[in-house]
N, C-alpha and C positions, 0 to 999 in steps of 0.2 A: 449521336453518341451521348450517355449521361457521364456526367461525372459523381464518381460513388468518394463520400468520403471514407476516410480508412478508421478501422476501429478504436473507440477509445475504451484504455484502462481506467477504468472507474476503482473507487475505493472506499474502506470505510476506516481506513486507519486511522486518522483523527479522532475518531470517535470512541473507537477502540483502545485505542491508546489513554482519553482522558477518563474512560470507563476505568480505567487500571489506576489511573493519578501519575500518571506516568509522563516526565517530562520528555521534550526531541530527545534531550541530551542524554537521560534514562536509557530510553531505550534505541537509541544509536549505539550506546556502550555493550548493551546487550548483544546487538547484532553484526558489531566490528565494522560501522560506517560512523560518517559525519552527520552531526546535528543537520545541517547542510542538507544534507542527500535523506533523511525525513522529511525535512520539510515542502520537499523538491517533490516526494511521493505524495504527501499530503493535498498540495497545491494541483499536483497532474501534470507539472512541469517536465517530471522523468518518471519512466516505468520501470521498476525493479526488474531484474532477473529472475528467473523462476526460482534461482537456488534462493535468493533472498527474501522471494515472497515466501517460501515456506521457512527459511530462518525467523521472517518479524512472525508470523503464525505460528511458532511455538517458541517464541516470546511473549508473547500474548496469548497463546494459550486458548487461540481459537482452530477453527477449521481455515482453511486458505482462500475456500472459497466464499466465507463469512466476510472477508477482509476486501479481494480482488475479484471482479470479474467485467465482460467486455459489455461497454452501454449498449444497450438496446435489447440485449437476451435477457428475455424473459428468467427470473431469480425467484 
């Protein structure tokens, strides 16, 4: 039997975000979370909700799957 690891949500929000100049606390206000709960997305530590990854994606003013998608698929 192999052991398969389980998928991970990758990101590009950091990146995105300082493309904007946009600080945590910016844009957590944008999107009615805690500075906290960016950084947490940022880092990989927590995976947003799908309502939220499309809230921070039209806070940022990208596509959603510009932002998020699962490591290993092909992008």
């Amino acid at each position: 039997m192999t052991s398969r690891t389980p998928p991970r949500l990758a990101n590009r929000l950091r990146v995105a975000r300082a493309e904007r100049d946009l600080s945590q606390t910016d844009l957590a206000e944008s999107v009615d979370v805690s500075r906290q709960t960016i950084s947490s997305i940022e880092t990989g530590q927590y995976t947003p909700s799908a309502l939220l990854a499309f809230r921070l994606a039209a806070a940022l003013r990208v596509p959603v799957a510009q932002l998020f998608w699962i490591e290993g698929d092909e992008r």
